[in-house]
C-alpha positions in Angstrom: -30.0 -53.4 -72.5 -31.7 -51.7 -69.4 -33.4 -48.4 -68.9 -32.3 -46.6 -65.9 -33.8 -43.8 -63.9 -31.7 -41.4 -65.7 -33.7 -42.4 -69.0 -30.5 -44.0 -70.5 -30.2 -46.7 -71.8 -27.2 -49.5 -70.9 -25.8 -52.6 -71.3 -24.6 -53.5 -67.3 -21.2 -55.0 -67.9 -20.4 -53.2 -71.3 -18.0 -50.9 -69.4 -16.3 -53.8 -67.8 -14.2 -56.0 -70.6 -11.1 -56.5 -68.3 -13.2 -58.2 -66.0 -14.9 -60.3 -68.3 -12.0 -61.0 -70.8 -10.8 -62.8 -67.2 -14.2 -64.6 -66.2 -16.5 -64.5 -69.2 -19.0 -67.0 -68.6 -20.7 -65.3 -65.8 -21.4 -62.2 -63.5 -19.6 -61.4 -60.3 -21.0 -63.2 -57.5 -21.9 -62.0 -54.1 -23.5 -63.0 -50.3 -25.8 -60.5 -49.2 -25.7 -60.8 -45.1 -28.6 -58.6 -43.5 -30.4 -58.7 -46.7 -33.6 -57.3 -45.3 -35.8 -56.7 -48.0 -33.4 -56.7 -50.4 -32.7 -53.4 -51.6 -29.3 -53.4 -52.0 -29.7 -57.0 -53.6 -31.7 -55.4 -56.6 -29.7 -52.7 -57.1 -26.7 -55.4 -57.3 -28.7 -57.4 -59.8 -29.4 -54.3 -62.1 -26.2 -53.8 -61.9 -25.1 -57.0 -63.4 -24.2 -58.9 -60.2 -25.3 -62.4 -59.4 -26.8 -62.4 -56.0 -26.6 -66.2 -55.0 -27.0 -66.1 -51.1 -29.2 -63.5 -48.9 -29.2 -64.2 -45.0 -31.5 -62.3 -42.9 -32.8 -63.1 -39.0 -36.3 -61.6 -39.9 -38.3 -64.2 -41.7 -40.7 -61.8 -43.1 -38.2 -60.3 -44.9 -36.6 -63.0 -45.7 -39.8 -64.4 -47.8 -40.2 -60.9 -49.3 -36.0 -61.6 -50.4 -37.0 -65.0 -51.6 -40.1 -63.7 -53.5 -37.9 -61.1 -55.1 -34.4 -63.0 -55.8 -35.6 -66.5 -56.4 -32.3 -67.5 -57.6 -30.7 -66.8 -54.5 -30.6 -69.3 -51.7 -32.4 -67.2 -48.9 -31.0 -68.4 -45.5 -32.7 -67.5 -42.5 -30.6 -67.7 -39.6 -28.2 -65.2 -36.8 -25.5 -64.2 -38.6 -23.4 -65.5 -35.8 -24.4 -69.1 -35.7 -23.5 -69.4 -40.0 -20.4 -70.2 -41.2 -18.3 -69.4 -44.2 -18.6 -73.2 -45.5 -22.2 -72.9 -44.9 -22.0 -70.1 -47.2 -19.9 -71.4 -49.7 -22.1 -73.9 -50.4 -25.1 -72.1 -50.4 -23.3 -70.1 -53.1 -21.8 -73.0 -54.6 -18.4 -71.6 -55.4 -15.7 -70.3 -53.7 -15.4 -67.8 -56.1 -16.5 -64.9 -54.1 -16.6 -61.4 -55.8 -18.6 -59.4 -53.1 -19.8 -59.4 -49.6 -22.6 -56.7 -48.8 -24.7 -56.0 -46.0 -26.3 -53.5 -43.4 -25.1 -54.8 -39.7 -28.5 -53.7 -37.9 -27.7 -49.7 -36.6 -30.0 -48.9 -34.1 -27.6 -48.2 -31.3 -26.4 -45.4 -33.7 -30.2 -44.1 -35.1 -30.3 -40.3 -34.7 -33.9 -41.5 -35.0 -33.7 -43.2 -31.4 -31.9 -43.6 -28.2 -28.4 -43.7 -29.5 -26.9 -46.0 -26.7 -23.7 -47.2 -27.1 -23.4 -50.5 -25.7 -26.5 -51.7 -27.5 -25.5 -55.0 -28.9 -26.9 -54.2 -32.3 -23.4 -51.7 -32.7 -21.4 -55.0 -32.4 -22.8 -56.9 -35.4 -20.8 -55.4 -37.6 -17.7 -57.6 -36.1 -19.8 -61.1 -37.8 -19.4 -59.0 -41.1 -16.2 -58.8 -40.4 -15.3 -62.2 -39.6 -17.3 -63.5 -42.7 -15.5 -61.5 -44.5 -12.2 -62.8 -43.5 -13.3 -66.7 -43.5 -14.5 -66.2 -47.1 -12.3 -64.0 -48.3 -14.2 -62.2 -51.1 -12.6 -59.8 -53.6 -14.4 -56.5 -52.2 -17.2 -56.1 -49.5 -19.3 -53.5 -49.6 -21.3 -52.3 -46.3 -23.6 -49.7 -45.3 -24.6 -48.1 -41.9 -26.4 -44.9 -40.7 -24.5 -41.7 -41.1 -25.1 -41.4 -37.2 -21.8 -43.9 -37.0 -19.6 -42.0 -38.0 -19.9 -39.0 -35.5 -21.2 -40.9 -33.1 -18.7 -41.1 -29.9 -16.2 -39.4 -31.5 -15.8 -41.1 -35.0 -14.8 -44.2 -32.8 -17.0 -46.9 -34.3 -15.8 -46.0 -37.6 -12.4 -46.6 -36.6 -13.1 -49.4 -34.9 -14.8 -51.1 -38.1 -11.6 -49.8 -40.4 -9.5 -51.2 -38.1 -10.5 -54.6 -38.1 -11.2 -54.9 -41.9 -7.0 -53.4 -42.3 -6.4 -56.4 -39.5 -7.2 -59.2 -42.2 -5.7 -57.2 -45.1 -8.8 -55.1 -46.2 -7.9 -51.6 -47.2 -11.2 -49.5 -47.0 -13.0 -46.6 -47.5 -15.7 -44.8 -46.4 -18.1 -41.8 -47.3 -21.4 -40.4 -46.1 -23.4 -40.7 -49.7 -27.0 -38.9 -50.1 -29.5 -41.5 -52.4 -30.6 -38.6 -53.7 -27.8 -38.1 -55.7 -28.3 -41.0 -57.6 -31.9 -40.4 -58.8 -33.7 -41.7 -55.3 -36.6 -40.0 -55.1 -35.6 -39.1 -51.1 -33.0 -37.1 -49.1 -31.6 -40.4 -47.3 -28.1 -39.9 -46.5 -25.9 -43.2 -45.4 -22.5 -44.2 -44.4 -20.8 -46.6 -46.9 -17.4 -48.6 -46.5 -16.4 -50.5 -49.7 -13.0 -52.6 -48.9 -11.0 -54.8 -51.1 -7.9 -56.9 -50.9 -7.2 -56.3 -54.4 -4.4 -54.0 -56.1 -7.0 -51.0 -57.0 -7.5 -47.7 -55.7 -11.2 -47.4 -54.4 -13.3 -45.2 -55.1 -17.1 -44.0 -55.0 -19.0 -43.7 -57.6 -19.6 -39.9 -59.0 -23.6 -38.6 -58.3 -25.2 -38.2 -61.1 -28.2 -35.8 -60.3 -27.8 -32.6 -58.3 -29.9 -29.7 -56.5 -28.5 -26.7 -58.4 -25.9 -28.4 -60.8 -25.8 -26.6 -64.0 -23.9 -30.2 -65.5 -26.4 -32.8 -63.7 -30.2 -33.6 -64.1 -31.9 -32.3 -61.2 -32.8 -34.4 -57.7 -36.0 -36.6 -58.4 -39.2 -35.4 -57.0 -42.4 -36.8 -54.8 -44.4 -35.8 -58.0 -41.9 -37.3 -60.2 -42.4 -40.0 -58.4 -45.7 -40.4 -57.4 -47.8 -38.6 -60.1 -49.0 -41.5 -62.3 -50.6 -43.5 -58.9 -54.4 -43.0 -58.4 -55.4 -40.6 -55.1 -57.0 -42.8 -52.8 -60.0 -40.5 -51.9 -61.9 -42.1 -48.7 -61.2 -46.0 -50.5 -58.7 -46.7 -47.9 -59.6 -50.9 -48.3 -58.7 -51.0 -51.6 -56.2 -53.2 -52.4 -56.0 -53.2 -56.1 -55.9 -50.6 -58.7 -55.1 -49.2 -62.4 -52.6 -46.7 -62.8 -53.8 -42.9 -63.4 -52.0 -42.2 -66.2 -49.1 -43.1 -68.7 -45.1 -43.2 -67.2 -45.0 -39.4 -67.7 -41.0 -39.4 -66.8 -37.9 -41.9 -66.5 -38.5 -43.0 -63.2 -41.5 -43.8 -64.0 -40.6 -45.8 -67.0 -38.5 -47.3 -64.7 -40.5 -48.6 -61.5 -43.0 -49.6 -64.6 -41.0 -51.5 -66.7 -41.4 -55.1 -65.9 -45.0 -53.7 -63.8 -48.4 -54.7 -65.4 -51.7 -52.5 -65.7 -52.5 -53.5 -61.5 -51.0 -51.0 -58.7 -50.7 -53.4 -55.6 -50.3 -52.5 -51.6 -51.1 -48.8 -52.5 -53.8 -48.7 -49.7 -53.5 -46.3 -46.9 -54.9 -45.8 -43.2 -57.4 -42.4 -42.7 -56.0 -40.1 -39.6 -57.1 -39.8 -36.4 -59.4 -36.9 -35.8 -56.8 -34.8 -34.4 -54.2 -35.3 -37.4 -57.0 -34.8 -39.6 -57.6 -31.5 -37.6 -54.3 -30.1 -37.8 -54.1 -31.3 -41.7 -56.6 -28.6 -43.0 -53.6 -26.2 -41.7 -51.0 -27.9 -43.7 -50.2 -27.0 -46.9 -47.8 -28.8 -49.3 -43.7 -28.2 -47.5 -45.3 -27.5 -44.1 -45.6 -29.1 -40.9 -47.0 -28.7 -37.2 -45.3 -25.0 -37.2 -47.9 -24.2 -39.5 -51.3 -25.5 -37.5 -52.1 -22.6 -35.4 -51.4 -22.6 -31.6 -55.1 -23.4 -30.5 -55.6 -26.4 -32.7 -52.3 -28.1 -31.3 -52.8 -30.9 -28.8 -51.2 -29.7 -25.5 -47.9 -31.7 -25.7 -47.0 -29.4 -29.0 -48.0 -26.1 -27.4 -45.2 -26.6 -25.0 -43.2 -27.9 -27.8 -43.5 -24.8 -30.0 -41.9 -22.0 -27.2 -38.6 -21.3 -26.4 -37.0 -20.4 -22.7 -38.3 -16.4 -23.6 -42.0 -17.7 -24.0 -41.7 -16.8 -28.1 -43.0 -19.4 -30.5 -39.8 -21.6 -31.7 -38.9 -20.2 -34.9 -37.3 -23.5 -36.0 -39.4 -26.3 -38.6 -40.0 -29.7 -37.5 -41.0 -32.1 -40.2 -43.7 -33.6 -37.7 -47.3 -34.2 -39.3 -44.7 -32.6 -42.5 -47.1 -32.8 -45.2 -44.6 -33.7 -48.4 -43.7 -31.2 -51.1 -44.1 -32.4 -54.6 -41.8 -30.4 -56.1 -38.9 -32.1 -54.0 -37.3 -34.8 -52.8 -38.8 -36.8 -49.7 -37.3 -36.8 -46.3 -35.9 -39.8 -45.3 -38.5 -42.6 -44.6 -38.2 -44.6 -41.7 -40.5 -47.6 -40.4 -42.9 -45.1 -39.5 -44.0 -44.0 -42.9 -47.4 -45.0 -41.6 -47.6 -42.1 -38.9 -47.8 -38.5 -39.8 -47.2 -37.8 -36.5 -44.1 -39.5 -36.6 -42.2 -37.5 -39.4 -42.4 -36.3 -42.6 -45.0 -38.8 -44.3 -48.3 -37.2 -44.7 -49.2 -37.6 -48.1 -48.9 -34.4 -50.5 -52.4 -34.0 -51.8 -54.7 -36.1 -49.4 -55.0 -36.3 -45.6 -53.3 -39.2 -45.0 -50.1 -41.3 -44.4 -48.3 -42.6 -47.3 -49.4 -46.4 -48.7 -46.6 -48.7 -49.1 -46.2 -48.7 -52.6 -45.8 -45.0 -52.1 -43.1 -45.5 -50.2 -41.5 -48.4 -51.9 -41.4 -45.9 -55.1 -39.9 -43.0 -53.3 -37.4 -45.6 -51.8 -36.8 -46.5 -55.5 -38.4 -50.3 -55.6 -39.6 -50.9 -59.1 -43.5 -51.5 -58.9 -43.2 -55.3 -59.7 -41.2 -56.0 -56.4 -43.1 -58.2 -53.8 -43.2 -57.4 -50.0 -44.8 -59.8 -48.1 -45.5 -61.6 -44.5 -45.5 -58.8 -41.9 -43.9 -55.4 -41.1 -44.0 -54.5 -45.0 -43.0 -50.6 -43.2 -39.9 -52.0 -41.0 -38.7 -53.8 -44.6 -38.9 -50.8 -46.7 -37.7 -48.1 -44.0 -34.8 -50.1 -43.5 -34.0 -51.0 -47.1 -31.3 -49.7 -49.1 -32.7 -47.6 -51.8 -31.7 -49.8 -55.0 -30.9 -47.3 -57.5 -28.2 -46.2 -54.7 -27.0 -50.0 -54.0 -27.1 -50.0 -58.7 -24.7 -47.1 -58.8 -21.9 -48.6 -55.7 -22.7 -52.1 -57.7 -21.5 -50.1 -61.1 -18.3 -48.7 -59.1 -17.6 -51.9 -58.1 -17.6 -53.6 -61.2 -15.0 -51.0 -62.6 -12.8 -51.6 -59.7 -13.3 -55.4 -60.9 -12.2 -54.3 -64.2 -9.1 -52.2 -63.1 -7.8 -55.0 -61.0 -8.3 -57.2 -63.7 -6.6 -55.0 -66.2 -3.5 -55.0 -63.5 -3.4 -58.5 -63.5 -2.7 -58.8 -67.1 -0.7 -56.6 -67.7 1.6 -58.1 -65.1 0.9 -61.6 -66.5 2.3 -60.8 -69.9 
């Protein structure tokens, strides 16, 4: 049995007997290319999958996969230069259940230049041919929501396209983490494909923003509320929790945590974000820091073409609001002038564990090497990748159910 976010308890393949009446003796395997981090590994794993191979190009991220999923065979290699036996073997069975992955999405980052020939876009075409050399029941990939509008909705035809080309039907969907008991407002496109006789589908959210039939969206004080304030003890690198778990999440992220809090250290802000902080209150953000105490570049920032102040909120120096979800984090969770990452009660940027929580890593997860904010703004939040892992397993089941029914 496992506790989950929600506070209920479950056994992970209990709702799947079709699938395991026809493989009993183990849990669906999958590759994880991209695996960064490995977000949407450890959702997988809660879920009940067996993660046997993670690939990733960034070797700091790599070692934080291989500190995480030391079962897995961590491969550290371009995507491009790997091939399915190499694969195979790494997994040691062609027996392929699932492929997953996040192709790199820059070149389609509403939080960049959005440039369409940027190699980066084309990555997704390695998936593709993986997928077809290995031939796994489903894949399962994820992208920026940016994609699908971007130049018309063309890159997400393109990328449907060439899955149906090697006998992949697919779907797709924008889903919100949120709705799945992610502390954070960090909406993604998702394609699941399968060559398999099943109809796919997503799975259902189960927490909501005014849902009279679901528990409401996790908060940043949900979240966050039973790790110490920092104060001015910015060094520190080890500490005792404040309090109890005071909620499910917090069981959660606690479970398999001891009594230490690690990488919960933070940076203090420069002397002018710490200047324009004593105007922001909880929910706020450079709107609310009155026109003299703005550094110039804002001033011109905040007026439109009639000379009136802009009457429109920008979530830069945002200082969080408990009582909701987070914006979504990006790799600059260390900036408050970058976004909406200025801690709720102190004057400061969030630490990573801070970050790791409201992305939904359970405290005992390791990030190491370098970049710890590049592998936890780009992760897949895993109580997200635990809920499409859950889907997929009953899409397992179904076809399974199919099959014998046919076969007798």
């Amino acid at each position: 049995m496992q506790i989950t976010a929600s506070g209920v308890a479950f056994a992970p393949w209990g709702l799947n007997l079709g699938y395991w009446m026809s493989r009993p003796s183990s849990p669906p395997i999958v590759i994880d290319l991209f695996c960064g981090a490995g977000g949407l590994s450890e959702g997988l794993t809660q879920s009940g999958f067996d993660v046997r191979v993670g690939l990733d190009f960034d070797p700091h991220a790599l070692a934080t996969f291989r500190a995480n999923h030391p079962q897995a065979e961590s491969i550290c290699a371009d995507v491009s230069s790997v091939s399915a036996a190499d694969l195979i073997a790494a997994a040691g069975t062609t027996e392929i259940d699932l492929i997953t992955g996040g192709p790199s999405c820059q070149g389609f980052s509403t939080h960049g230049k959005r440039i369409e020939e940027d190699q980066r876009n084309f990555l997704f075409r390695e998936f593709v041919r993986v997928v077809r050399e290995v031939k796994p029941k489903f894949f399962l990939m994820e992208n920026v929501k940016g994609l699908l509008a971007y130049s018309k909705g063309h890159f997400k035809s393109l990328i449907e396209q060439s899955f149906s080309r090697i006998g992949y039907r697919v779907v797709s969907a924008t889903l919100c983490a949120a709705d799945y008991g992610v502390p954070q407002m960090r909406h993604r496109v998702v394609f699941i494909g399968t060559r398999l006789d099943v109809d796919l589908s997503f799975p259902e959210p189960t927490f909501g923003s005014d849902s009279v039939l679901l528990p409401s969206y996790r908060t940043v004080a949900e979240a966050l509320s039973d790790l110490p304030l920092i104060g001015s003890d910015y060094a520190r690198r080890e500490w005792r929790y404040s309090s109890r778990p005071m909620n499910t999440f917090q069981q959660y992220v606690r479970s398999q945590a001891g009594k230490i809090v690690t990488l919960h250290h933070s940076n203090p802000l420069s002397d002018q974000a710490a200047r324009m902080a004593k105007h922001i209150g909880q929910g706020q953000g450079l709107r609310s820091v009155p026109v003299r105490h703005l550094p110039e570049r804002f001033k011109i920032m905040r007026r439109i073409s009639t000379g009136e102040l802009r009457k429109d909120c920008t979530t830069l120096y945002y200082r969080l609001d408990p009582s909701k979800p987070a914006y979504t984090l990006t790799c600059n969770y260390r900036n408050v002038a970058s976004g909406p990452f200025m801690h709720p009660d102190e004057d400061r940027s969030l630490s990573h564990r801070e970050a790791a929580r409201l992305m939904s890593y359970p405290d005992h997860y390791v990030f190491s090497g370098s970049g710890i904010p590049r592998q936890i703004g780009n992760s897949v939040p895993p109580l997200m990748a635990a809920a499409l892992g859950r889907q997929i397993l009953e899409l397992l089941s179904t076809a399974s159910a199919k099959r014998f029914r046919r076969a007798a």
